[in-house]
Backbone as CSV, one residue per row, in Angstrom:
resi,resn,N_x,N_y,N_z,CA_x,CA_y,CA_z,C_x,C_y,C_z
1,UNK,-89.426,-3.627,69.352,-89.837,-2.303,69.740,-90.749,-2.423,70.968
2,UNK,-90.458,-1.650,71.974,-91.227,-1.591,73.025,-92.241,-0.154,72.664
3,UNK,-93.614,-0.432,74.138,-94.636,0.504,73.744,-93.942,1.921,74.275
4,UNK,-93.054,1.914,74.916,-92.768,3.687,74.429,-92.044,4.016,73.757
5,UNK,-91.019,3.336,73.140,-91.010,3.972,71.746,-91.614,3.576,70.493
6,UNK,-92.979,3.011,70.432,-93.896,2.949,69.484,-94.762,4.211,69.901
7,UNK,-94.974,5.052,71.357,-95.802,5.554,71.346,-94.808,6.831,70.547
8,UNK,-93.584,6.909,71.179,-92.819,7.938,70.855,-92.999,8.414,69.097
9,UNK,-92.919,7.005,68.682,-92.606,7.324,67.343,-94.394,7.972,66.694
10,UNK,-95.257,7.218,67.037,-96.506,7.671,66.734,-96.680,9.194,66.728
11,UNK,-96.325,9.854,68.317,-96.328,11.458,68.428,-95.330,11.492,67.651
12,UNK,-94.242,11.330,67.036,-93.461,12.206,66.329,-94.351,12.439,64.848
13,UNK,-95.004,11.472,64.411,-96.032,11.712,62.779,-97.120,12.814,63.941
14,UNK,-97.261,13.053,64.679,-98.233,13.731,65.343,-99.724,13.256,65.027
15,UNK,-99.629,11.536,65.403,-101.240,11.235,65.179,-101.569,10.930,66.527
16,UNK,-102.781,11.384,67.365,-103.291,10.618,68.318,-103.543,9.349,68.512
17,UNK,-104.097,8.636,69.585,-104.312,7.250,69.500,-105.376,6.874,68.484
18,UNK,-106.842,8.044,68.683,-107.705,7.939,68.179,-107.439,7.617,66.213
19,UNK,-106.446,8.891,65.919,-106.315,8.736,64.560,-105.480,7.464,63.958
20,UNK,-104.472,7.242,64.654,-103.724,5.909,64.770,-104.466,4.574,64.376
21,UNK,-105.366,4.203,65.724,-106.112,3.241,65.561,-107.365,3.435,64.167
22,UNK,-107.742,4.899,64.187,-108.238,4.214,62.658,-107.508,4.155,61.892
23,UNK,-106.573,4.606,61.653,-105.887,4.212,59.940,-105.276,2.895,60.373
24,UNK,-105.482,2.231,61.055,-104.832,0.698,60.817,-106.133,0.112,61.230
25,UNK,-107.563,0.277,61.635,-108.531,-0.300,61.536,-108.696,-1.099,63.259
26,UNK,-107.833,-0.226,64.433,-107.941,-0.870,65.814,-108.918,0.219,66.144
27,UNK,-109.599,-0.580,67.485,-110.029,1.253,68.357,-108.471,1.096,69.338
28,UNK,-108.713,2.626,70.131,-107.243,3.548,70.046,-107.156,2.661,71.909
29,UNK,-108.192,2.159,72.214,-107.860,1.635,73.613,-107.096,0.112,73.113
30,UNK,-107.081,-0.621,72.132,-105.959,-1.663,71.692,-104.514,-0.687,71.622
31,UNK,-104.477,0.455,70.758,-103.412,1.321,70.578,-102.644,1.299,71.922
32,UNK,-103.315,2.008,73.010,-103.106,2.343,74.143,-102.663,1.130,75.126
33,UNK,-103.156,0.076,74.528,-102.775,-1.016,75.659,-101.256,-1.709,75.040
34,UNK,-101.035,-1.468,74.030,-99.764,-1.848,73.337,-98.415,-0.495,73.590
35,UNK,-99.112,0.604,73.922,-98.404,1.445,74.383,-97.886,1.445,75.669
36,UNK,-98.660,1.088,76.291,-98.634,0.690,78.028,-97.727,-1.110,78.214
37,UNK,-97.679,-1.802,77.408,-96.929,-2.849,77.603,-97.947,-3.750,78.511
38,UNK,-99.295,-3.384,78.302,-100.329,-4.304,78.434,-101.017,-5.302,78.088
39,UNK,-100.236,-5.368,76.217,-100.717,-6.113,75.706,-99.163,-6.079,74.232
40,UNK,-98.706,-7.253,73.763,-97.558,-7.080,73.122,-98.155,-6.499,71.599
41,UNK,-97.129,-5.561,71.340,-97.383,-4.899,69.450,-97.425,-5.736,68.905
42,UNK,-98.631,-5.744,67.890,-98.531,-7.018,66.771,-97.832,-6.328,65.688
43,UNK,-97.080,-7.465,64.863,-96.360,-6.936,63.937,-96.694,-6.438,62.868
44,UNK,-98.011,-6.223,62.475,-98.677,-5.602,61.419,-99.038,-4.356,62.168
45,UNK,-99.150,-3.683,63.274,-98.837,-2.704,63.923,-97.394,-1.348,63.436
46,UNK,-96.799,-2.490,63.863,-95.230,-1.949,63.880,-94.763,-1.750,62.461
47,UNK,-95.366,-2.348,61.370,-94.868,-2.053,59.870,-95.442,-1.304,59.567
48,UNK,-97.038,-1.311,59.990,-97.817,0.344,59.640,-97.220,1.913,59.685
49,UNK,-96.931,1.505,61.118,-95.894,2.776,62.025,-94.917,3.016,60.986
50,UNK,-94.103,1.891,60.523,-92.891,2.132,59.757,-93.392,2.646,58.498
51,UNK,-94.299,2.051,57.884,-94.614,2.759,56.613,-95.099,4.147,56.739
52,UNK,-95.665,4.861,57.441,-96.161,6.050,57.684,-94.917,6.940,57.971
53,UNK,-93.966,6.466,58.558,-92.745,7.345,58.476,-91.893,7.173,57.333
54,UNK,-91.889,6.030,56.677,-91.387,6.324,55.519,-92.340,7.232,54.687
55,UNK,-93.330,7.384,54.451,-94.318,7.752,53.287,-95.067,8.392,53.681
56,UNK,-95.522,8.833,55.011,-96.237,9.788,55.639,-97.672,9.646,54.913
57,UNK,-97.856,8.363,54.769,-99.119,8.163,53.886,-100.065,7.023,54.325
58,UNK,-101.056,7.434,53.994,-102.200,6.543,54.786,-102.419,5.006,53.995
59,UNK,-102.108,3.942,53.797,-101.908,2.965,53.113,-103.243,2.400,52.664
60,UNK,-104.082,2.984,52.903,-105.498,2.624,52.486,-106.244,3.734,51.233
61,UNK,-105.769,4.717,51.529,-106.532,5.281,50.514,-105.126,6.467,50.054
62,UNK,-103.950,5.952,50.122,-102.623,6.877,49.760,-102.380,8.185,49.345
63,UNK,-103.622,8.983,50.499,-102.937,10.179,51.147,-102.224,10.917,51.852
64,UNK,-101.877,12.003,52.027,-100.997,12.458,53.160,-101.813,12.077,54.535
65,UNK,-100.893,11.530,55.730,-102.148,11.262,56.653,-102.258,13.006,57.389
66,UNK,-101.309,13.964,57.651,-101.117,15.023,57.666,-99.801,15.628,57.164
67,UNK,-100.029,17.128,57.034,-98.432,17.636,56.543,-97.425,17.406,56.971
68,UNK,-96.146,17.261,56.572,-95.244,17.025,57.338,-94.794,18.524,58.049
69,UNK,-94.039,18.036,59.207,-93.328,19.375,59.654,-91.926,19.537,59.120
């Protein structure tokens, strides 16, 4: 997966960088530099992403991270 369609997929759950990077525990300027192809996605990144679209759920404390549309 490249960083625009990791960023793509991120706006589609409609989380910012800011909210992003906390629920996986980065600040959102690591987010942003993996988006930009500044720095390569780590793969505990990219399974987060995937789990949140499967489950739309925050894997830390397994809430909705927001409603779905």
């Amino acid at each position: 997966m490249n960083g625009k369609e990791f960023r793509a997929r991120r706006k589609r759950l409609k989380l910012s960088l800011q909210e992003f990077g906390k629920l996986i525990e980065r600040h959102s300027t690591q987010v942003q530099r993996w988006e930009t192809g500044k720095w390569p996605i780590p793969k505990y990144a990219i399974i987060c992403l995937e789990r949140f679209e499967q489950d739309y759920l925050c894997p830390t404390c397994l809430r909705p991270i927001k409603e779905k549309v």
